[in-house]
C-alpha positions in Angstrom: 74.8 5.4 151.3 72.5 3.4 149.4 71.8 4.7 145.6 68.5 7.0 146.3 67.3 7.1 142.4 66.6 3.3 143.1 64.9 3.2 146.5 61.2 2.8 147.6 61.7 3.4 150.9 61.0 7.7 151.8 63.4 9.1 153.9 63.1 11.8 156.1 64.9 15.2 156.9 64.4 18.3 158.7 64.4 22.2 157.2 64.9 24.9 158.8 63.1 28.1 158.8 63.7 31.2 160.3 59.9 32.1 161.4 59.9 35.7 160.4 61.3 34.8 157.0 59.5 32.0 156.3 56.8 30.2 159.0 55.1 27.3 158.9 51.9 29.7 158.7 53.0 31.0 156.1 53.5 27.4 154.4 50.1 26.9 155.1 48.7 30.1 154.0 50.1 28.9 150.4 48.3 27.7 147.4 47.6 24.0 147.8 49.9 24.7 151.3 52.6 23.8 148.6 55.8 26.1 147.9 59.1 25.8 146.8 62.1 25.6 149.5 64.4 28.2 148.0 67.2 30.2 149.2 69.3 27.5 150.5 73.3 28.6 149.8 75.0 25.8 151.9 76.8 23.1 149.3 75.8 20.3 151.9 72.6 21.5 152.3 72.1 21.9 148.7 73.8 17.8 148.5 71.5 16.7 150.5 68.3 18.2 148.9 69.6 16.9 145.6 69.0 13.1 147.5 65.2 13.9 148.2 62.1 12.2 146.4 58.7 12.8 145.9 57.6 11.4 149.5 60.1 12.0 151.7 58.8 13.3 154.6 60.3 16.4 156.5 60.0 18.2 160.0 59.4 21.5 159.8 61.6 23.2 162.3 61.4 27.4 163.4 65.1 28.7 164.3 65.7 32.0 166.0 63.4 32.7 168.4 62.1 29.8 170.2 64.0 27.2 168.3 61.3 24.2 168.1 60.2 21.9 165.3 56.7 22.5 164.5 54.9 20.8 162.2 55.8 18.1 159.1 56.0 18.6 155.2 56.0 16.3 152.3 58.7 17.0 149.1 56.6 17.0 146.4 59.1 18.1 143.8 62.7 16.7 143.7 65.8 19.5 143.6 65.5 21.5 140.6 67.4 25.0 140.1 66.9 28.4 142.7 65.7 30.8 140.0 66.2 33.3 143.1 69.6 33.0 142.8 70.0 34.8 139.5 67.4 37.0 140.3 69.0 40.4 141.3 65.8 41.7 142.8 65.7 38.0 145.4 67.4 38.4 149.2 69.2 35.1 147.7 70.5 36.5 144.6 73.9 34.5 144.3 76.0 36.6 141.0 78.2 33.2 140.5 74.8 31.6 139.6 72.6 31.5 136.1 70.2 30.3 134.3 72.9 28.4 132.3 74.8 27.2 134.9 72.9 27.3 137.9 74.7 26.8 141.5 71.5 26.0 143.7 68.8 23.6 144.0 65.3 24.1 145.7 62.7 21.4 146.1 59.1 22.2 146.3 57.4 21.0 149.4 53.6 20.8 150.9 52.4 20.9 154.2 51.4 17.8 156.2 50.0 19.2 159.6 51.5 21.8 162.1 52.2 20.1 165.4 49.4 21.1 167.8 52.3 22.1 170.4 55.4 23.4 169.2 58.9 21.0 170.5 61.2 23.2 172.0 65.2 22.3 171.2 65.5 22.4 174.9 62.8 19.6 175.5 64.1 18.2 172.7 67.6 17.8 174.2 66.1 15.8 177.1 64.9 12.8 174.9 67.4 9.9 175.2 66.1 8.7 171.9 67.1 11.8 169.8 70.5 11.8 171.7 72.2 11.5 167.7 69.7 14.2 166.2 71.7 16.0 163.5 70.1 19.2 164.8 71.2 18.5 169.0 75.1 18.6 167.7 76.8 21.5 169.0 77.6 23.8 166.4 74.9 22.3 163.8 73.7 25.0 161.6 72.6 23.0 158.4 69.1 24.2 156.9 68.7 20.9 155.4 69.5 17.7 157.3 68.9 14.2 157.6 66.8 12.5 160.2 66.7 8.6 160.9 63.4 6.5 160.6 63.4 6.1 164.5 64.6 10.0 165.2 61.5 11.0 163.3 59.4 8.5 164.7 60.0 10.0 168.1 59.4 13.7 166.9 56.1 12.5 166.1 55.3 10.3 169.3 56.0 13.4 171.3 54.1 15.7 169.1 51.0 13.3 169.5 51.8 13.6 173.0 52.0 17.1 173.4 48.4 18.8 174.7 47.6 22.5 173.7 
């Protein structure tokens, strides 16, 4: 894997949101539709959040009910530490963590644009061109995972295809 403090070229990824905890309406009801990504206690989700940059762009996807990806974000902070996890009062207060030696990362995001028609995992599934999507493995459960040029490319062919 190429050296990412060095590169020029954005990557992309997708997060993962569980809609009643966090939506993508609720991203956009945010100040300057900008908030930080926190909560994430998942060491290779946390790894790869510690590889994003300013730029990157990421696909916004709602888990649970409905499973779909449904809109797009920018990172516009890189990984810094998850003041919720020393913060007994947070649903992601992690006791192994502190302000000295913090365990988590979060990166702040802002919102790009929600899709116009949510893209169902099970449509999803059908696409011969997202047949290596991180997120179509069986068993994939990461919050926070890489997505190729041409993967995300696709996601957004199809959500300029999709009609309300």
């Amino acid at each position: 894997m190429p050296n990412n403090s060095t590169r020029n070229v954005p990557r992309y990824w997708l997060l993962k949101s569980e809609p009643n905890c966090f939506s993508i309406e609720d991203l956009a009801a945010a100040p300057d539709q900008t908030t930080f990504w926190d909560g994430v206690r998942n060491y290779q989700a946390r790894n790869l959040m510690r590889e994003m940059r300013v730029g990157d762009q990421a696909l916004y996807y709602h888990s649970q009910t409905n499973p779909s990806v449904v809109g797009l974000a920018e990172i516009v902070r890189e990984a810094y530490p998850d003041h919720t996890a020393w913060d007994p009062q947070s649903d992601h207060f992690d006791s192994r963590s502190s302000p000295d030696k913090p365990l988590w990362d979060m990166v702040d995001i802002r919102l790009i644009r929600k899709f116009s028609q949510p893209l169902p995992l099970p449509m999803l599934r059908t696409v011969a061109d997202l047949a290596g999507m991180e997120l179509l493995r069986k068993g994939s459960r990461l919050s926070v995972q890489p997505v190729t040029e041409a993967q995300f490319a696709t996601i957004l062919r199809l959500s300029e295809e999709a009609k309300p």
